[in-house]
VOSE-193267 format. One line per field, with one value per residue: x, y, z of N, C-alpha, C in turn; residue in three letters. Coordinates in Angstrom, 3 decimals, padded with zeros to 6 digits. Example, Ala and Ser with C-alpha at 12.3 -4.5 7.8 and 13.67 -1.06 7.14 Angstrom:
<sites>
n.x = (013.190,012.850);
n.y = (-005.690,-002.250);
n.z = (007.800,007.080);
ca.x = (012.300,013.670);
ca.y = (-004.500,-001.060);
ca.z = (007.800,007.140);
c.x = (013.200,012.900);
c.y = (-003.300,000.030);
c.z = (007.800,007.870);
marnu = (ala,ser);
</sites>
This chain:
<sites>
n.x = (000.819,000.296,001.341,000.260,000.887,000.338,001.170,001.855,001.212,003.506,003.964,002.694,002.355,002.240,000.224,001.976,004.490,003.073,002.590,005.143,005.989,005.057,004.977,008.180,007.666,006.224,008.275,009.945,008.660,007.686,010.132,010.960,009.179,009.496,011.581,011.017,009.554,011.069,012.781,010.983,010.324,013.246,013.400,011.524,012.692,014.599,013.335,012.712,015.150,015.925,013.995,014.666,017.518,016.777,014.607,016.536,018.749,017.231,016.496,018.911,019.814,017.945,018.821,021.059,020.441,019.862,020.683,024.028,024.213,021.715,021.303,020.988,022.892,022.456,022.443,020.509,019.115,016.864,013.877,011.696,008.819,008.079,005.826,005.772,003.878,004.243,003.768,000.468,000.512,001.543,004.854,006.066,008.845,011.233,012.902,015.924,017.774,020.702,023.216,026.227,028.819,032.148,034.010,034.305,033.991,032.777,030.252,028.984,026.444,024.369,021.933,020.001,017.529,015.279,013.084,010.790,010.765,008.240,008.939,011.824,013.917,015.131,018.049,019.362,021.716,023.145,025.881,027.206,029.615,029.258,030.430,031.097,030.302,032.780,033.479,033.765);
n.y = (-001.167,002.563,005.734,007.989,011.382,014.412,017.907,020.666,024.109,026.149,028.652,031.298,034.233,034.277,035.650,036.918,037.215,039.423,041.834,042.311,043.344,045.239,047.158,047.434,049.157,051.192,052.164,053.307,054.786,057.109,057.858,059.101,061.039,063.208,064.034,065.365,066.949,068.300,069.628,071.283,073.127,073.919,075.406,077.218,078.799,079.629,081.229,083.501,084.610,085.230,087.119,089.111,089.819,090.973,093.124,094.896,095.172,096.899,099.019,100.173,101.088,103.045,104.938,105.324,106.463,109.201,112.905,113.278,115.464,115.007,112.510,111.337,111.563,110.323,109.744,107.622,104.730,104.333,102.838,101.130,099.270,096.803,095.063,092.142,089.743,086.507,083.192,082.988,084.388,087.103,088.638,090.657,092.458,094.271,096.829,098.341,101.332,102.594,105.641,106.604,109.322,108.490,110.125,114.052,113.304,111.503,108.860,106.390,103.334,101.841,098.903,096.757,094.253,092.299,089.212,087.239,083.304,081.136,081.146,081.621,084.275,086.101,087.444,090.166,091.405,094.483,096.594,099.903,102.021,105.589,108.287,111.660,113.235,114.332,117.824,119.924);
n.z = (000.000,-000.816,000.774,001.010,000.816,002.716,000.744,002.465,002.217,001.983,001.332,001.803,004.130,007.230,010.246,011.715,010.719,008.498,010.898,012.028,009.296,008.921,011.154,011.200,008.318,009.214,011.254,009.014,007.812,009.431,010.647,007.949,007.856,009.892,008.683,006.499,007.986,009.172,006.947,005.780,008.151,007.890,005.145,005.571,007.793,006.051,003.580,005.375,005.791,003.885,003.008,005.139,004.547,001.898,002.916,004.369,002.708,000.684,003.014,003.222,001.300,000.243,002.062,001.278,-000.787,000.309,000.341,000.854,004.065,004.738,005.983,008.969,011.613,015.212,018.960,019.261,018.334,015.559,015.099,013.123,012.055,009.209,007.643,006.409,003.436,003.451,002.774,003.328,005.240,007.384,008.569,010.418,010.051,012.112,011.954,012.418,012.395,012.591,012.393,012.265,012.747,010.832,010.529,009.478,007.056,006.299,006.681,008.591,007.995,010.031,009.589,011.280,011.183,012.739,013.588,014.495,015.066,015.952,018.850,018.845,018.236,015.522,013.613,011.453,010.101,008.179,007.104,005.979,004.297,003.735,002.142,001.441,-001.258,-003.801,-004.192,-007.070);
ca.x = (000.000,001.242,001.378,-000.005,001.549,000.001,001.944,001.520,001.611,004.483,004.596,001.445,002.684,001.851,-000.352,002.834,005.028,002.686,002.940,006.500,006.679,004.113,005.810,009.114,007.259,005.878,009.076,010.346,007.793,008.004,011.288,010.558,007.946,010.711,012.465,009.984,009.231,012.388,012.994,010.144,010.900,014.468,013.109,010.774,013.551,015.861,013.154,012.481,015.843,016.509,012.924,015.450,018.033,016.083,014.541,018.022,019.262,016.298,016.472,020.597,019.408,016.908,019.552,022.311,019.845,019.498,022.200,025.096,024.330,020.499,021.700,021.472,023.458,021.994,023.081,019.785,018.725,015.432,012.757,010.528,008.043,008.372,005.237,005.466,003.294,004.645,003.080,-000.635,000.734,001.964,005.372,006.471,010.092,011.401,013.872,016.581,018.860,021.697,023.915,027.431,029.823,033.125,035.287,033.445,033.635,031.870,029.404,028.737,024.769,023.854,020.734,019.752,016.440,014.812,012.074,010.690,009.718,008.203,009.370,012.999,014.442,016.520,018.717,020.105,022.773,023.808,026.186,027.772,030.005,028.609,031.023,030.501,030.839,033.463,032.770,034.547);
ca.y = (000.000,002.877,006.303,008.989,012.764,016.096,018.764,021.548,024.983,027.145,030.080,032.151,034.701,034.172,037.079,037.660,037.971,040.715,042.461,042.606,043.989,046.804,047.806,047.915,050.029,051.976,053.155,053.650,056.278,058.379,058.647,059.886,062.422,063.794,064.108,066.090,068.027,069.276,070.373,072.518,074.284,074.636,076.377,078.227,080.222,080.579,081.780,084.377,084.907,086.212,087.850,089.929,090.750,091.812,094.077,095.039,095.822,098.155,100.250,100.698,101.797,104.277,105.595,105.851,106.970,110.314,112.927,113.257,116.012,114.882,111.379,112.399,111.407,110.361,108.605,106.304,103.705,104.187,101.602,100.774,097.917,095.980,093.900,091.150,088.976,085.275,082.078,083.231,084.891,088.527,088.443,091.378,092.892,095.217,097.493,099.493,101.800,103.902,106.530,107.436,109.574,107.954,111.433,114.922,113.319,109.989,108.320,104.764,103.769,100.208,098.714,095.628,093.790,091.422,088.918,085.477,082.351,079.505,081.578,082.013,085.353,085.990,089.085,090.045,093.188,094.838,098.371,100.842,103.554,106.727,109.576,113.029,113.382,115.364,119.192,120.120);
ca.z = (000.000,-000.827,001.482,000.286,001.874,001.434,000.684,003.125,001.537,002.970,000.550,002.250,005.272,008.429,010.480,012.667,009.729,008.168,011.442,011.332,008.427,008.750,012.176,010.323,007.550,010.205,011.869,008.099,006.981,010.482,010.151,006.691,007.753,010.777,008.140,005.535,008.709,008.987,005.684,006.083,008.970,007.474,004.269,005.717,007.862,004.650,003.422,006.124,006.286,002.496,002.816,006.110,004.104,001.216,003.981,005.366,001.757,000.708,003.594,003.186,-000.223,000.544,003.571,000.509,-001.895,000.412,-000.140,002.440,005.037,005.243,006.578,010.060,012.741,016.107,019.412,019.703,017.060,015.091,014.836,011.779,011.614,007.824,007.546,004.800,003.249,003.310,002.955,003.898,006.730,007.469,009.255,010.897,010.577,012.808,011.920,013.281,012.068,012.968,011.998,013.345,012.277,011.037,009.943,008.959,005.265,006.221,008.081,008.687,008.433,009.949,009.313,011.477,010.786,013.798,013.691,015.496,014.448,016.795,019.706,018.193,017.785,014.455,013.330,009.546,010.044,006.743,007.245,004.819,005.003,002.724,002.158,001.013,-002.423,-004.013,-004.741,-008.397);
c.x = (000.877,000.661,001.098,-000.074,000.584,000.907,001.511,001.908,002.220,004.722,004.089,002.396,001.573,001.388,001.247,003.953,004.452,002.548,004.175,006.455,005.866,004.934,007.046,009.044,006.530,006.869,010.026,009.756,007.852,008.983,012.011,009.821,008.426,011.175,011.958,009.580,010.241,012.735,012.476,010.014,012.377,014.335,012.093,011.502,014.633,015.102,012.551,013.660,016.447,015.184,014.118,016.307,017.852,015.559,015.656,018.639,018.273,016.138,017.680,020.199,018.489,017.777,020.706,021.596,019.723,021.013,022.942,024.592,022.889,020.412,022.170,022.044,022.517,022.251,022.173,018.879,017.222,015.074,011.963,010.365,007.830,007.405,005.744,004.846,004.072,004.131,001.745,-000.325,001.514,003.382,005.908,008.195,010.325,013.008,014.594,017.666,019.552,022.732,025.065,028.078,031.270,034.602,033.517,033.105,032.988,030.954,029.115,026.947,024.627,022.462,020.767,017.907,016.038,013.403,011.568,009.762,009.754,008.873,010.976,013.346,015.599,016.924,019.507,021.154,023.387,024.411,026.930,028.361,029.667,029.984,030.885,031.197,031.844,033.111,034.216,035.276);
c.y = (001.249,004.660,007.538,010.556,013.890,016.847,019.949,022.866,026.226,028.713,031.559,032.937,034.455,035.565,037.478,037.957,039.656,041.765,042.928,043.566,045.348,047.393,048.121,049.252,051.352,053.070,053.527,054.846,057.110,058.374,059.898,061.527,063.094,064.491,065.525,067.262,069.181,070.168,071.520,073.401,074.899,075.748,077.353,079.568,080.481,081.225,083.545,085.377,085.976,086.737,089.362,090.204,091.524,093.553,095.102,096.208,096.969,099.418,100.863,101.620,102.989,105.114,106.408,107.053,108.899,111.288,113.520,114.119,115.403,113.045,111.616,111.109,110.993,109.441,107.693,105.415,104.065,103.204,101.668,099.226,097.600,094.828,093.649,090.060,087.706,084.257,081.987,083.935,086.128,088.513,089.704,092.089,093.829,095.522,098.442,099.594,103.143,104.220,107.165,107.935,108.915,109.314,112.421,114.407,111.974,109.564,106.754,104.344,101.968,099.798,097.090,095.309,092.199,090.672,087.576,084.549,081.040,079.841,081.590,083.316,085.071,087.503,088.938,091.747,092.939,096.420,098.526,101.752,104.486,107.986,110.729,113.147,114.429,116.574,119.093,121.220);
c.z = (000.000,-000.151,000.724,001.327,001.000,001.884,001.329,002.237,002.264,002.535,000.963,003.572,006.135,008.936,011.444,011.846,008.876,009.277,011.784,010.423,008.327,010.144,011.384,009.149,008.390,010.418,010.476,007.282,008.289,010.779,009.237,006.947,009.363,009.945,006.792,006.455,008.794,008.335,005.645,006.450,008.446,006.618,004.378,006.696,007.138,004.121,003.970,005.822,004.994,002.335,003.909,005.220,002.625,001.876,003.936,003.852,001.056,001.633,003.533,002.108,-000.135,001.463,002.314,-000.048,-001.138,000.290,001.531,003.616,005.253,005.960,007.816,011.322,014.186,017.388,019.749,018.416,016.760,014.933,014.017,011.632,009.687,007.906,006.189,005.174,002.766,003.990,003.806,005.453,006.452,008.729,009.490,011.435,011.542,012.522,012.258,012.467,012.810,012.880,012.969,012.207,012.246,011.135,009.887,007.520,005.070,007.039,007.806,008.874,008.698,009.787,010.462,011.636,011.590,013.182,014.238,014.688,015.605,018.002,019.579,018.055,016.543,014.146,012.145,010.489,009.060,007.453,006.219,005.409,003.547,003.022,001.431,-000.355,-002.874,-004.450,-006.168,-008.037);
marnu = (unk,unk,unk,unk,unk,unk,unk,unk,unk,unk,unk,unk,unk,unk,unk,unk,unk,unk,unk,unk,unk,unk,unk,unk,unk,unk,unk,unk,unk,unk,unk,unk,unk,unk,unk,unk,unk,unk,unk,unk,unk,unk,unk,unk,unk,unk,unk,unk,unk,unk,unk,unk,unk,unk,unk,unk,unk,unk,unk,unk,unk,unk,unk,unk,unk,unk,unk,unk,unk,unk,unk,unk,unk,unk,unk,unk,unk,unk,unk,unk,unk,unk,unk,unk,unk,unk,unk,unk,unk,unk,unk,unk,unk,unk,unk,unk,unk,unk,unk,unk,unk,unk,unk,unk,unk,unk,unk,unk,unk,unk,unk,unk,unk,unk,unk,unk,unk,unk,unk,unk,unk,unk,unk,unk,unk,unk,unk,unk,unk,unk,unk,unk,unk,unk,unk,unk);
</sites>
């Protein structure tokens, strides 16, 4: 007589294999999305940050743009608020500048440009020195 075997079928996963592998896939996509978070926050203060010295460089420019003696001197820093519009949201620069004399034929004009993100403080400083043009 002759013995007849069945062949068990081994090829199918098991439920504790497919848990495995979804835990594994698990801690492989929130890693991922740490990781996507990140980015985010990174490029969202580069982009703050070249929105600040955009800022920074526009007001130097407007400071040059005036002519020498009306670039006034003073020993306490001015303040000017710089809203901008970025990414559905209105972020609020704050700017300060101020003016020293370096010589009677120069002056030095700094500009620094403040603002917070996520309870962070950040700061851009751009300065120039302006000198009195030559008379003929």
């Amino acid at each position: 007589m002759r013995k007849i075997t069945l062949l068990s079928n081994n090829a199918a996963f098991t439920l504790l294999e497919v848990l495995v592998a979804m835990v594994i896939l698990m801690v492989g996509l929130l890693g991922m999305l740490k990781a996507i978070n990140l980015s985010i926050i990174t490029n969202v203060q580069n982009s703050m940050r070249t929105q600040a010295a955009s800022v920074a460089e526009d007001q130097l420019a407007r400071k040059k743009s005036l002519p020498f003696d009306n670039i006034t001197t003073g020993t306490t820093a001015k303040t000017l608020a710089v809203p901008i519009a970025m990414r559905s949201t209105v972020l609020n620069y704050n700017v300060t500048y101020f003016v020293d004399d370096i010589s009677t034929e120069s002056k030095r004009i700094n500009i620094g440009v403040r603002w917070s993100y996520k309870g962070n403080n950040y700061e851009h400083v751009v300065s120039s020195i302006v000198a009195r043009p030559a008379t003929p």
